[in-house]
KEDREN-270627 format. One line per 5 residues: number of its first residue (from 1); their letters; for each residue z, x, y of C-alpha. Coordinates in Angstrom, 1 decimal, always signed. Example, Ala and Ser with C-alpha at 12.3 -4.5 7.8 and 13.67 -1.06 7.14 Angstrom:
1 = as = +7.8/+12.3/-4.5; +7.1/+13.7/-1.1
***
This chain:
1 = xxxxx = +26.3/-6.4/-5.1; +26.9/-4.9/-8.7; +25.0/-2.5/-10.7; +23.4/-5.3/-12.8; +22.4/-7.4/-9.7
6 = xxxxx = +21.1/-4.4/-8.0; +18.5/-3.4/-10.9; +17.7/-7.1/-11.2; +17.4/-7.2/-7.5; +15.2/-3.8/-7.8
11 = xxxxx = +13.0/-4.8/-10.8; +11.8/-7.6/-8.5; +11.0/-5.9/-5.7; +8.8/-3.1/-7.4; +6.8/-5.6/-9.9
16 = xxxxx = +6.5/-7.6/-6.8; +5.5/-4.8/-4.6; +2.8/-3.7/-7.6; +1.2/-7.2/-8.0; +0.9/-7.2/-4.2
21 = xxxxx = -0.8/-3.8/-4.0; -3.6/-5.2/-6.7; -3.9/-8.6/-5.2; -7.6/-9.6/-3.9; -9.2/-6.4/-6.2
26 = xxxxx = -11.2/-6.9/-9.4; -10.1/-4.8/-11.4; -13.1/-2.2/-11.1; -12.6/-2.1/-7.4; -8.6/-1.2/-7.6
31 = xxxxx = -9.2/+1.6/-10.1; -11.3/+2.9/-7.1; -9.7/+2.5/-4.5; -7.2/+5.7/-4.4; -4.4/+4.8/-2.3
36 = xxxxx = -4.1/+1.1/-3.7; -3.7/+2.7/-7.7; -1.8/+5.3/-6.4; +0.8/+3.1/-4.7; +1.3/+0.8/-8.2
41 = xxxxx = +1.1/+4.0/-10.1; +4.3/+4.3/-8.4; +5.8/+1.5/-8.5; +5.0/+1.4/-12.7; +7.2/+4.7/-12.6
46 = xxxxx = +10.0/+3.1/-10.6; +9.9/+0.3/-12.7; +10.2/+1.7/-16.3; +12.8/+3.4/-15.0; +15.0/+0.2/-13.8
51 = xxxxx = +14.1/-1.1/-17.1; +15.2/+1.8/-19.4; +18.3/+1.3/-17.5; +18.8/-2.1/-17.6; +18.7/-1.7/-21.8
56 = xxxxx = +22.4/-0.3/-21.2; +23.2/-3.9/-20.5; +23.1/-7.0/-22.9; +24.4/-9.2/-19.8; +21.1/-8.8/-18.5
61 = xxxxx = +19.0/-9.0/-21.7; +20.7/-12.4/-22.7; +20.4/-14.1/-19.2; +17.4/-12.7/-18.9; +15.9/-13.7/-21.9
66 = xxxxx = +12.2/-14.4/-20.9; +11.5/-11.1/-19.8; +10.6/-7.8/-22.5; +12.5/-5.3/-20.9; +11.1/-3.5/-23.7
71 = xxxxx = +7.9/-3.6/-23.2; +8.5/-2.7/-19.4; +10.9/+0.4/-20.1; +7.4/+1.5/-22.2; +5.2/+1.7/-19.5
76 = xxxxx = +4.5/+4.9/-19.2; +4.4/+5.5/-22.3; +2.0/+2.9/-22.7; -0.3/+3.6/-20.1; -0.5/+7.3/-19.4
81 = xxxxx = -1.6/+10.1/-22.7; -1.8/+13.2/-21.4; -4.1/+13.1/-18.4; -5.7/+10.5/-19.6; -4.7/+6.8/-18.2
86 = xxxxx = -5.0/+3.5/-20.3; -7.1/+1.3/-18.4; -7.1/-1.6/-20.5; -3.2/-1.8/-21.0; -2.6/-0.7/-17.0
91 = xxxxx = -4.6/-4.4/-16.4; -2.6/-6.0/-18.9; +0.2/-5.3/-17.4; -0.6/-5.9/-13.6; -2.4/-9.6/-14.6
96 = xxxxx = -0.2/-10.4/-17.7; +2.9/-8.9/-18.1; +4.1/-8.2/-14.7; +3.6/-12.1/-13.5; +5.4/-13.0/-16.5
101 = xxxxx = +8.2/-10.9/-16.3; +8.7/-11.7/-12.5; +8.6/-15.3/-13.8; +11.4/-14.6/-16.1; +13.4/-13.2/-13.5
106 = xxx = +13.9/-15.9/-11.4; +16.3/-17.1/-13.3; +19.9/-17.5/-11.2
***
């Protein structure tokens, strides 16, 4: 496997991993429910990482073009302020931008 099939492979596996850590919560009930948030806290880190590097390569970006690496390698950024945590951009991303960017990534 190459280093560009390996982040690909990688990027699934930990948005997939995050959506099924939230799956059958509301929202209010995952934010409380410790282990669950911590688990796609996680996989968020794990997964702005893959994305900042998979910026180094316009392969990627151009057959992947569905999917705003972007916007994933900003995560963190995007989500966690200080000590303080975004709650209305962490859902965003676990109901809207995680689905759509797994979506994107099927692409063979």
């Amino acid at each position: 496997m190459t280093e560009q099939e390996e982040l690909i492979f990688g990027l699934k596996r930990w948005i997939y991993k995050a959506l099924n850590y939230f799956n059958g919560f509301s929202f209010e009930d995952f934010i409380n429910d410790e282990l669950h948030f911590d688990a796609v806290s996680y996989c968020i880190e794990v997964i702005s990482e893959i994305s900042n590097k998979i910026l180094k390569f316009n392969e990627i970006i151009t057959k992947y073009k569905d999917v705003d690496f972007i916007l994933l390698s900003k995560i963190k950024e995007n989500i966690y302020h200080e000590d303080n945590i975004n709650l209305s951009m962490y859902n965003d991303y676990l109901i809207k931008y995680f689905p759509l960017a797994l979506k994107g990534l099927m692409v063979e």
